[in-house]
N, C-alpha and C positions, 0 to 999 in steps of 0.2 A: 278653079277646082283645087281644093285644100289636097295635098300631098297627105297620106296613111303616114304617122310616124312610127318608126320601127322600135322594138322593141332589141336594146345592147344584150347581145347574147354569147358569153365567152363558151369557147370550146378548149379543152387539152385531153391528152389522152396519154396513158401507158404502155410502154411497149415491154413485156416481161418475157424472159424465154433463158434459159441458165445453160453452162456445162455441163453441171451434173444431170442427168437421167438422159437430159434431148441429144446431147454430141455423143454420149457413148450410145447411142442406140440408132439417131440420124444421121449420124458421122461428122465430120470435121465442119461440114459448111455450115452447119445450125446456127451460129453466131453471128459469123460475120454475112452472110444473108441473109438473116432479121438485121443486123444496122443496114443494110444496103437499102433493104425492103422500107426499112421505119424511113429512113432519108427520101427513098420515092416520095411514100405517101406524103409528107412535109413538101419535097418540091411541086407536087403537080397540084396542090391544096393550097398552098401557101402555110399550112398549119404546123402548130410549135409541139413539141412531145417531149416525155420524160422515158428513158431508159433504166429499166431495171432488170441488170445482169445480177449476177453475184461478183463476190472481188476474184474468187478464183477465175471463174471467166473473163475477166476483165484480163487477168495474169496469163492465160492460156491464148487468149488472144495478139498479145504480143508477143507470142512464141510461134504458132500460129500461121494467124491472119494479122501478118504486121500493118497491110497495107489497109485493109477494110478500120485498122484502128485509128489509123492517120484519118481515114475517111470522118471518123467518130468525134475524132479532137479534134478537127474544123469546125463541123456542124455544132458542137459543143463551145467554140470559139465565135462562132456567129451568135448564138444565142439562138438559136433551130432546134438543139435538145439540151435538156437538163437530164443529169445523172440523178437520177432517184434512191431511196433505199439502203442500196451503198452497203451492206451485210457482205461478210466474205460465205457463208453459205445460206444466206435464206433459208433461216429456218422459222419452223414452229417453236417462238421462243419461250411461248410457257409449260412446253414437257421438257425445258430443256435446263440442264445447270446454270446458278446464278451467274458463278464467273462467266459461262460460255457464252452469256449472255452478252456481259461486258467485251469479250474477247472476241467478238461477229461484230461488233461494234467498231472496235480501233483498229483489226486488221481488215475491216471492209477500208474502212476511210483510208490507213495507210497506202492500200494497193491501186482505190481510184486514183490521190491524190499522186502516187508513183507514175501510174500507166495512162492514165486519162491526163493529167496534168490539170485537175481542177480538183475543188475542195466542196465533197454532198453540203446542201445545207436541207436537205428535206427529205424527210423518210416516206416511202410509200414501197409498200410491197403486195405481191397480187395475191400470197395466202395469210390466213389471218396470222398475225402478229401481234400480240396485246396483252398484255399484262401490266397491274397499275404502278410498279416500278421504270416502267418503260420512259417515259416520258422523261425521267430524271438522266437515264441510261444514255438516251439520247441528245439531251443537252450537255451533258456531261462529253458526249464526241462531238459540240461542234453543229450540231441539229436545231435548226431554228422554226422550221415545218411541216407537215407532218400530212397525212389522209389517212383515214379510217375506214374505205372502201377495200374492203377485200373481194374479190369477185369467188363466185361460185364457179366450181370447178368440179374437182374429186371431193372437194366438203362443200360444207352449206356455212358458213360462218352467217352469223347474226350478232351486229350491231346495231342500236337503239338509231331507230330513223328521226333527224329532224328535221325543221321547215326552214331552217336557217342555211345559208351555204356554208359556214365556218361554223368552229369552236373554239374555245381555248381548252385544249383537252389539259384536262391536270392531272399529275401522280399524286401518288398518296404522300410524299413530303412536298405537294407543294409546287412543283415546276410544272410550267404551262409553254406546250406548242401550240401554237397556229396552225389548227389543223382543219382539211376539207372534211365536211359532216359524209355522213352517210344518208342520202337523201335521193328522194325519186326522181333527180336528173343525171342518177351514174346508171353507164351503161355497160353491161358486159360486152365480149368481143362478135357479137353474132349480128351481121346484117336487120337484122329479123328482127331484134333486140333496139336496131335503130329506128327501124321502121314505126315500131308502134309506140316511141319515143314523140316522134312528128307526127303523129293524130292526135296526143293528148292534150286536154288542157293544159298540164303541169308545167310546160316551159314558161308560161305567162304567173303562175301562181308563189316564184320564187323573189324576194328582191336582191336585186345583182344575181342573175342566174348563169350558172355555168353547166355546161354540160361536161361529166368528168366521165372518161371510158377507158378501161381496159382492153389492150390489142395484148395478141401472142403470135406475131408476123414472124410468119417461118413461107418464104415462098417455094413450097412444095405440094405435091399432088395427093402427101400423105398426111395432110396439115387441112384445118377448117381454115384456118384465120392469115390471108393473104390480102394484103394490099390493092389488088386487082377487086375483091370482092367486097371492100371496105370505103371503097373511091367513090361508088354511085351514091350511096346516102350520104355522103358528106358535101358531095358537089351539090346536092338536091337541097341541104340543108342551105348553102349558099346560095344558090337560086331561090331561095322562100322569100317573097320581099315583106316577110313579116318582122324578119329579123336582120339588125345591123351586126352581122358573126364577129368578136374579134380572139383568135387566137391567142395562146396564153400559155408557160409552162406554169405549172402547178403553183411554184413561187410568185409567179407576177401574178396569178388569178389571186391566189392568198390573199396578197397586200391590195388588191383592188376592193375587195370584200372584206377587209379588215376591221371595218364600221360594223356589219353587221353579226362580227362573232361573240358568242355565248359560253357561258363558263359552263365546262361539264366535269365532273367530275366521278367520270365510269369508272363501275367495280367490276368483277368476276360475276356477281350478281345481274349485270346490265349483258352479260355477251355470252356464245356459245360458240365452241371453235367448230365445230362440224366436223369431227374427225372420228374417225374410227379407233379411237383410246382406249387400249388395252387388246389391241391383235395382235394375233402369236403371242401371247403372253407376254405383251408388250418388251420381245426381245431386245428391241432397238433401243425403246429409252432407258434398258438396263445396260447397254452396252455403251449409251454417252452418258451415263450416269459414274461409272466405270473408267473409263477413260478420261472425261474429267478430271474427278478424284486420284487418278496416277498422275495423272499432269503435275497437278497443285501440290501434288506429297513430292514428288520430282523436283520442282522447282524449289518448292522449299527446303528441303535437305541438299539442295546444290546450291541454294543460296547460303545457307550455313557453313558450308564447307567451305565455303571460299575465306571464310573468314578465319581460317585455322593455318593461313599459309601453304607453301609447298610441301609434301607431294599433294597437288590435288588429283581427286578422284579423275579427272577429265585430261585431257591435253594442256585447255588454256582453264582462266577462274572460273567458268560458267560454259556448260554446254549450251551454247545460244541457239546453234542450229540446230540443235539436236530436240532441243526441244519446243523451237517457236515451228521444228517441221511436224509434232505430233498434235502441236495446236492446228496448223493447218489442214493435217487428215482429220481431226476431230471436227471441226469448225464446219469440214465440208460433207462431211458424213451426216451433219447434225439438218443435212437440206431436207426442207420438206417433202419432196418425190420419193426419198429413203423411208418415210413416216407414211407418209398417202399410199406409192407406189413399191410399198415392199416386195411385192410378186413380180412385179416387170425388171425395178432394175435394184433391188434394193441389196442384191448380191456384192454388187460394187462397192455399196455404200459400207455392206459389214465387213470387208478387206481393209477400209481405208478405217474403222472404228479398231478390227485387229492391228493394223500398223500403226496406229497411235500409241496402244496398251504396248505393242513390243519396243518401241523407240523410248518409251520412258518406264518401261519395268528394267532397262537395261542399267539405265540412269543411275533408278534405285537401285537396284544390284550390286554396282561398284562401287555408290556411294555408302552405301551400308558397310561393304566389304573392308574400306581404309578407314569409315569411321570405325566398327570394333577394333581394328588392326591396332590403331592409334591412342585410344582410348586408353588411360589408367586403369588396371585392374590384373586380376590374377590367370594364368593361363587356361583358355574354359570359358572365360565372363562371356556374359550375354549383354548386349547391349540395346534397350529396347527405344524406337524411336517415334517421338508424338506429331503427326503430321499438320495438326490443329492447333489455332491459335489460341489454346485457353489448356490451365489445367486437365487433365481427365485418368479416370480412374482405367485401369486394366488389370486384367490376367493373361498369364505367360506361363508357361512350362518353367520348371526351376531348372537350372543348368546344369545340376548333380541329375535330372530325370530323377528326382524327388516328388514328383507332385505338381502342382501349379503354386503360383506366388500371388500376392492379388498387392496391384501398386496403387494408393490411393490416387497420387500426384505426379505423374508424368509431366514433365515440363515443356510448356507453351514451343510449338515449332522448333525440337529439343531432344534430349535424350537423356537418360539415366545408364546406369551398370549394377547389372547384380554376379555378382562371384561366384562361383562351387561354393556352397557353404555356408553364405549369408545369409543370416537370420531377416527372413521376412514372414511378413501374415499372410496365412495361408485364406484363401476365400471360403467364405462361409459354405457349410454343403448341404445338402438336399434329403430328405427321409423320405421314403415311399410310405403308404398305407395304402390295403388292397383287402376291400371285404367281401371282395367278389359280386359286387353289383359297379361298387366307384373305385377308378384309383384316385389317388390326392397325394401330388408334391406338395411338401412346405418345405419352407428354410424362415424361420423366426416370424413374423407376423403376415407374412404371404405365404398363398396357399394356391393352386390351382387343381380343380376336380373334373374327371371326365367319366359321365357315365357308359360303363362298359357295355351296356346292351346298343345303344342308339350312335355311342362312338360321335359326342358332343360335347363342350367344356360345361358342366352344369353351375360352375360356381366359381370365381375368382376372390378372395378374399387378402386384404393388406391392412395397413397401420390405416390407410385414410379409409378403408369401406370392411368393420371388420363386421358389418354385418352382411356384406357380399356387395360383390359390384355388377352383380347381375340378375335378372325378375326368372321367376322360376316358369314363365311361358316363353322366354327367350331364351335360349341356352348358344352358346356361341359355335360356330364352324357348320351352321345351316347352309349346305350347296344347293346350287337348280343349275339348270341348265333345259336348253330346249334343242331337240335332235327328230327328224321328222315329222315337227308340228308337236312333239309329246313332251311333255315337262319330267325331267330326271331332277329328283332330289339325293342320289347317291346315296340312300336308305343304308344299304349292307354295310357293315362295321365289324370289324376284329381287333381288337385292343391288345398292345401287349407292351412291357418296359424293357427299354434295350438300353445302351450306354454302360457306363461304368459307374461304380457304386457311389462316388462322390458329388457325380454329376449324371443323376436318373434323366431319360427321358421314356415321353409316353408315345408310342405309335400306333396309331391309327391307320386301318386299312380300311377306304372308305370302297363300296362297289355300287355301282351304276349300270343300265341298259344297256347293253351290246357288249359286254365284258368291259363299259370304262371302270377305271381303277385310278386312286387317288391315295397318296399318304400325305398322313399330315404326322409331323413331329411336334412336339409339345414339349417343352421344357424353361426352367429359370433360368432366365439370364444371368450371369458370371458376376456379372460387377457392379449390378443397381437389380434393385427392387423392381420386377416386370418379368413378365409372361412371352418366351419367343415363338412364336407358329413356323414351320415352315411346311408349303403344300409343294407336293412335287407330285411329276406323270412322266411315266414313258409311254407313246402311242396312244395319248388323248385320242378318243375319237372327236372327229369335227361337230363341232355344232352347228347347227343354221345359221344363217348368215344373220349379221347385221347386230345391233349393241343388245336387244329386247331379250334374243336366245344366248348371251352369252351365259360361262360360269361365272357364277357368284358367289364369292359369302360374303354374309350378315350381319352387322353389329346392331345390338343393341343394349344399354346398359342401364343400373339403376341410377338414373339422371331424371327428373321432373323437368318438364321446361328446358331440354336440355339444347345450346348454345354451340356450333360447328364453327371453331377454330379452325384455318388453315393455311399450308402456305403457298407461293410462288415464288418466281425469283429474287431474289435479296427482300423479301418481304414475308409478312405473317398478319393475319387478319380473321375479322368474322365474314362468315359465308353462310348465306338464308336457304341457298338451291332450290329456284321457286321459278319455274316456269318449265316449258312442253314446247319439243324445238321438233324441227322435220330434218332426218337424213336421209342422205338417198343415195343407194347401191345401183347399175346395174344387174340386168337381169339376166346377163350370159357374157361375151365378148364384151371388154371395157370400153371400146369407142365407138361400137354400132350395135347395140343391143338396147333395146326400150330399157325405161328406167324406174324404179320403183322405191315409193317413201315409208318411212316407218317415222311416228312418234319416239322421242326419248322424253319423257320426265323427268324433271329435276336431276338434269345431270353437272356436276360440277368436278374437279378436279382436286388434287394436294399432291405436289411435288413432292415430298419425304414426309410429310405429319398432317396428321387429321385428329382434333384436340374436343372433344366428348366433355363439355363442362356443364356444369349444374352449381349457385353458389361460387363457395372456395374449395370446391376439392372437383376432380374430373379425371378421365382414362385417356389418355394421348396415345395416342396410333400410329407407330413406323413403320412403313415399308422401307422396300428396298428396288423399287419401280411401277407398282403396280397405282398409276397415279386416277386412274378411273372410278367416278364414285357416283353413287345415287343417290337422294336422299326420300325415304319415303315415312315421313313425320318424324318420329324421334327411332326409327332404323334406318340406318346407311347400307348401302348395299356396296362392294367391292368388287370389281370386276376384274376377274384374275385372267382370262383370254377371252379373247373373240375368233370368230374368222367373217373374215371384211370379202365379200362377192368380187368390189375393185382387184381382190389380187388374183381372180379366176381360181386353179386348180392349189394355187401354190397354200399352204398350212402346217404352221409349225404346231408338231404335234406333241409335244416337250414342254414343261411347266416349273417352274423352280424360284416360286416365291418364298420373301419372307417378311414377318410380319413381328413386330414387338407391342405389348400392351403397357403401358407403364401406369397401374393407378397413381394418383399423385394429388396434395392440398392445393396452394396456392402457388400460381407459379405462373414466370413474364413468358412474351413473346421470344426473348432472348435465350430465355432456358429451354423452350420447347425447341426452338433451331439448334440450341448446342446439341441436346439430344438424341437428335433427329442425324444430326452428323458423324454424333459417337458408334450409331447404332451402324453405319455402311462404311467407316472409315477407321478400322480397326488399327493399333499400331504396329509397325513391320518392326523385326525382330532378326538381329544377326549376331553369330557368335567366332570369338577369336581365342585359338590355340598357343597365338602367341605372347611373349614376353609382355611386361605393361607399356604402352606407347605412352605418348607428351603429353596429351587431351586431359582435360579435368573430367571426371569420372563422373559429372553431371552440368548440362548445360541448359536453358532454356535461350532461345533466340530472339524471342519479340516478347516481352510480357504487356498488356493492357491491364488497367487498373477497374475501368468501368465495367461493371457486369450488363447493363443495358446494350454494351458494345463489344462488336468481336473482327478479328480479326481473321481475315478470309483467304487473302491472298498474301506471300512476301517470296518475292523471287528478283532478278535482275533482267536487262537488257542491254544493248548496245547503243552509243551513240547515235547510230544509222536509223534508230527510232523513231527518232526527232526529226530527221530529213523533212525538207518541208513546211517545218513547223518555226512562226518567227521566233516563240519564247520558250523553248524546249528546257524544261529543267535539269534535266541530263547534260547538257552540255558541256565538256572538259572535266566530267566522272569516270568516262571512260565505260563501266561496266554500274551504270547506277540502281542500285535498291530501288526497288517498287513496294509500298506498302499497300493493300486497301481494308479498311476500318469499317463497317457498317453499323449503323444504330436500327435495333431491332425493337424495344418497348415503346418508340413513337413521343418519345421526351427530348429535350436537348439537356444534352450531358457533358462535362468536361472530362477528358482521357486522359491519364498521362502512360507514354508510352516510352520502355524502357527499353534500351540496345545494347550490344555489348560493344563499349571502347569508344573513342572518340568519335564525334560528329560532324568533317566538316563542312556540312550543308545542308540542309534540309529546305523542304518546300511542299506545301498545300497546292495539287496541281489538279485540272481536271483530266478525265478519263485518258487524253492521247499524252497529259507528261506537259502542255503547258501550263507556267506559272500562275498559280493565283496570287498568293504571297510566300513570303521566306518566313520562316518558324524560327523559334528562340529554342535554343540548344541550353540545356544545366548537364554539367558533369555529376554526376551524383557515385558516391564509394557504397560501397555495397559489402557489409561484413561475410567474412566466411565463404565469400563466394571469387569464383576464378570466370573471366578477369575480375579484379579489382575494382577497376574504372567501369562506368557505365556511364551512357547520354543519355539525357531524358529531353523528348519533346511533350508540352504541354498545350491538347488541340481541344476545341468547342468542336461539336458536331451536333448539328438542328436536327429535330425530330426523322428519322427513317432516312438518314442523309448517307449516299453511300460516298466516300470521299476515302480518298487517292493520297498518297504523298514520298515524294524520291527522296533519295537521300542518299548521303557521301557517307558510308561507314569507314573511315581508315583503315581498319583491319580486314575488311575485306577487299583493300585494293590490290592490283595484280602485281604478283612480282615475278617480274621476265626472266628469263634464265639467261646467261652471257653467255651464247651458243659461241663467240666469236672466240672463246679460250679453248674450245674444243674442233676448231679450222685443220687442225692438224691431223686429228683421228681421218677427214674425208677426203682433204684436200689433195694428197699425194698417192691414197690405199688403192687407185682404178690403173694406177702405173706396175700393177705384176711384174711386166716384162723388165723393167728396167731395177726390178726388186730381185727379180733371181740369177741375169747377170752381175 
């Protein structure tokens, strides 16, 4: 009798469960009894699993549950679990900022490699995570594998299924992980789920089949997904004598299916994250968009300071703590239960988003305050500071309360000084006309018209569309919404112009069903050619639930054929929005109440810009959060709030977008992101009373040469960075410079980037600071300008490459103060008694 031969059948599985939302609502045990729990499962199976915490719970747990962690770092020392993911907050990384992107990245890995005492090499996380920068993201920490199974939970994510077990997924410049496909042998956490896994053909229809499943092992009575109830199908699976089972963590399945992986190369066009994008007037991502942008202006104007000598604004050269602790409120705010579960725990999350903005607006504060202090200039100057690594144009209050001043050229990561008195250009102004049907701003070849009866933009007109950039069956600021099953278009309109005479704006009182009310403001932007919106509401009433009844408006412009530019993280690209995805709400209580789907159509996204092109000329679209969009043929639709059924009774009923239109010719990827940046990161402005301090009366910090390239981040760290790490380029800097550089037109281009004062070290490092190579340093003199001396490093950067590099500025190393000559002011002053006899 011939023996059946069995069919090799790998299993691994995910265990996910986090700090944030589960311990502050489960309490303390939520952690370390999922590792207890995921370890049962393992011993009484024999089976290998992959752990994915986040890094703060990995950090809370050896505060903690020291002992349950000890438990972890065995098990992870046996080769029984692999650490997954590795993110310090699991987030939703494509509503979220570019750097924050980068920064969930190297403080995830810092904090496993600190606590855990091993080094991720494989990403997988259980909500979607995906954007086509990513890939680079994570190579760049250290990331050699990767999964593309996100499970269904509170969204529905959809990634492109194949027949294959592997990919090589690729970013868009290029770098490829070794990642598990998305394919009909992943199982979500549900018994049930396994069940009808083992009656299908599909185990036999794969070559090298693996079965890859998501567990959320919490052994509790308030929990589905427990160990107890996850043990029968999997011991059934081993008793099948169909199959020879061999357990696997994620990495060794990889490399055993490594033959049969396939190049893919997913867009935004290929996936839907399944989220309810744009609830509460997507509070949240305006509030890490926000936070963010303080960080980065933070760090950078503290990175400059240091370079000016003592007094610094801070204690030592560089507020380290102070500000690697607002990335850590930021990083963990940015968790996806903050984003999913805004009604249950997302209150926590918006404390730890406010403690971010306070710990580094204080930053700013002080550092503004000794920069004007310091600065050359007459008593009065205003000292205005550019947080951005490129030129950019502003307007400022004059100092005398003269007026406004409009500065073409703020200098890169930098500052200027204007005097009481100083003759500057004053910015172009605005004329009304009102014939009692239209009003219409202009200021020189731009124009914007809103007709007064229907309280709608009828016409924008500039240098590129002066025969209008909009069809006269389109008119712009078209609302809907749906309340009761009824469609509100917010019909009623009262028009009037408010502002001051230099700078008109047009407001709009939009009126809706049930007394909703809506203003919109309408005005020219200050210091480019473009149209600003902004809609606001007090006591919105709620709409129905789900994305279909949200509020909306409309764009649509004179564009033929017209072409959706947009962006995501450290990236900018075309977007098709061509397909019909299923979400699904709750139909009362979020964990036991039947469950109900709705269609979305062409939904797609833009992180800050959405780019309307036809030809060489187009309309580019800045928000300032509201990253939700539709597209329905050549109109887009914006979705300014929702209310998501997940968050039950809770709805923010408060609205405070805004929006910029900028007609424009020709124009890169690089320029639409600088724009994009100018528009939500305005320059901070401080003024000094006194005498002229040391400071040259204008400085710029980092200049780049290539316009394809920009510069995104420049702040410092500590040696203690590198902990860990065998080739840390930091090493014996002390407080080393961090640059990072991004190429945005999708070209390879050579930079030269210029510093101020000697250089002595530089290096080309990836994401966590180790070495790639060492850089060739040129002294270069610089007429007219203070310092004198300047370094120039000269870098290549490959198409959409984001690239990192440390560096030893001289001038900004620390100089200590010789407390030991002032021994005497403490040493003796506690002896009173013996001072007054």
């Amino acid at each position: 009798m011939t023996a059946v031969e069995r069919t090799l059948l790998y299993y691994t599985f995910g265990n996910h469960m986090h700090w944030v939302d589960m311990e502050w609502l489960w309490g303390y045990q939520v952690l370390p009894n999922s590792v207890r729990d995921m370890i049962h499962f393992c011993n009484e199976t024999g089976a290998k699993g992959n752990i994915n915490f986040e890094g703060i719970g990995y950090e809370k747990m050896a505060v903690e549950a020291p002992e349950a962690l000890e438990e972890l770092r065995q098990a992870v020392r046996r080769g029984q679990i692999e650490v997954v993911g590795a993110s310090y907050g699991q987030p939703y990384g494509l509503f979220h900022g570019s750097e924050s992107n980068v920064r969930q990245r190297v403080y995830g890995v810092r904090s496993v490699m600190r606590v855990v005492g091993v080094r991720p090499r494989t990403f997988w996380e259980e909500e979607f995570d995906f954007f086509p920068q990513l890939p680079q993201i994570l190579s760049g920490a250290g990331f050699e594998y990767a999964s593309l199974f996100f499970q269904w939970t509170w969204h529905t994510p959809v990634i492109p299924r194949e027949e294959t077990p592997a990919v090589w997924w690729e970013g868009m410049d290029g770098t490829r992980l070794l990642a598990a496909s998305r394919n009909a042998l992943n199982l979500h956490q549900w018994p049930e789920d396994f069940a009808l896994l083992l009656e299908s053909d599909e185990l036999a229809a794969m070559p090298s089949p693996g079965i890859v499943q998501w567990l959320e092992l919490m052994p509790s009575p308030d929990w589905m997904c427990r160990s107890e109830l996850m043990l029968p199908p999997l011991r059934r699976l081993l008793e099948d004598p169909r199959f020879d089972l061999r357990f696997v963590t994620l990495s060794e399945y990889l490399d055993a299916v490594r033959e049969h992986a396939v190049i893919r190369h997913y867009t935004l066009d290929d996936v839907f994250h399944g989220m309810s994008l744009g609830k509460n007037g997507d509070l949240f991502r305006r509030l890490s968009r926000r936070a963010e942008q303080s960080a980065l202006a933070a760090e950078s104007l503290s990175a400059m300071a240091g370079l000016f000598g003592r007094p610094y604004p801070h204690w030592d050269v560089y507020p380290t703590w102070e500000l690697e602790e607002a990335w850590r409120e930021l990083l963990s705010a940015q968790h996806h239960d903050n984003d999913e579960c805004e009604g249950l725990c997302g209150h926590v999350g918006r404390f730890s988003y406010e403690r971010s903005l306070s710990l580094t607006g204080e930053v700013i504060d002080r550092s503004l305050r000794l920069l004007a202090n310091r600065v050359t200039g007459d008593a009065g100057r205003v000292v205005v500071y550019n947080p951005l690594g490129w030129e950019r144009p502003a307007v400022v209050d004059a100092p005398d309360g003269s007026g406004q001043v409009f500065l073409p050229a703020v200098p890169p990561m930098g500052y200027m000084t204007i005097n009481p008195g100083d003759a500057h250009e004053r910015p172009a102004t605005s004329s009304v006309q009102d014939d009692g049907l239209r009003i219409r701003l202009t200021r020189g070849d731009l124009s914007v018209t809103v007709d007064r009866t229907r309280g709608l933009i009828s016409q924008i007109s500039s240098a590129d569309f002066p025969e209008g950039a909009l069809v006269a069956e389109a008119p712009l600021l078209q609302l809907s919404m749906k309340m009761d099953g009824q469609p509100d278009d917010f019909a009623g309109a009262r028009v009037s112009v408010v502002g001051v005479e230099a700078t008109p704006v047009i407001r709009i009182e939009r009126k809706g069903a049930n007394g909703a009310a809506l203003l919109i403001d309408v005005s020219l932007a200050p210091e480019l050619d473009a149209v600003d919106l902004r809609f606001y509401a007090e006591n919105l009433p709620r709409p129905d639930g789900g994305v279909n009844a949200a509020l909306r408006a409309s764009y649509r412009f004179n564009l033929p054929d017209v072409t959706l530019i947009h962006d995501h993280p450290y990236g900018v690209s075309e977007i098709r929005a061509e397909g019909t995805y299923l979400r699904k709400y709750p139909s009362g209580e979020w964990m036991t109440s039947p469950q109900w789907f709705e269609e979305v159509e062409n939904p797609f996204t833009a992180l800050q810009l959405l780019d309307f092109i036809s030809g060489d000329r187009g309309v580019l679209l800045l928000h300032d959060g509201s990253q939700a969009f539709q597209r329905h043929g050549d109109r887009v639709d914006n979705i300014l709030t929702l209310y998501d059924p997940w968050d039950e009774d809770y709805f923010v009923d408060r609205l405070d977008a805004r929006v910029r239109l900028v007609p424009h010719g020709p124009m890169t990827h690089a320029r639409r992101w600088r724009l994009a940046q100018e528009f939500v990161r305005p320059v901070f402005v401080a003024r000094s009373d006194r005498p002229a301090g040391d400071l040259p009366p204008v400085l710029g910090s980092v200049w780049c040469d290539a316009p394809g390239v920009a510069v995104t981040a420049f702040y410092r760290e500590t040696e203690e960075a590198g902990a860990y790490l065998e080739n840390y380029a930091g090493s014996g800097m002390g407080f080393p410079y961090v640059l990072r550089l991004v190429e945005f037109n999708g070209e390879e281009t050579t930079a030269r980037v210029r510093l101020p004062g000697p250089v002595a070290a530089a290096y080309k490092t990836n994401l966590m600071g180790e070495v790639e190579r060492r850089l060739d340093v040129t002294t270069r003199s610089v007429a007219d300008a203070t310092p004198a001396e300047w370094s120039e490093l000269e870098v290549t950067l490959r198409p959409h490459e984001i690239a990192t590099f440390y560096v030893d500025l001289v001038y900004g190393r620390k100089i200590p103060r010789n407390l030991d000559e002032h021994r005497h002011i403490w040493a003796t002053v506690h002896r009173v008694d013996d001072a007054q006899e």
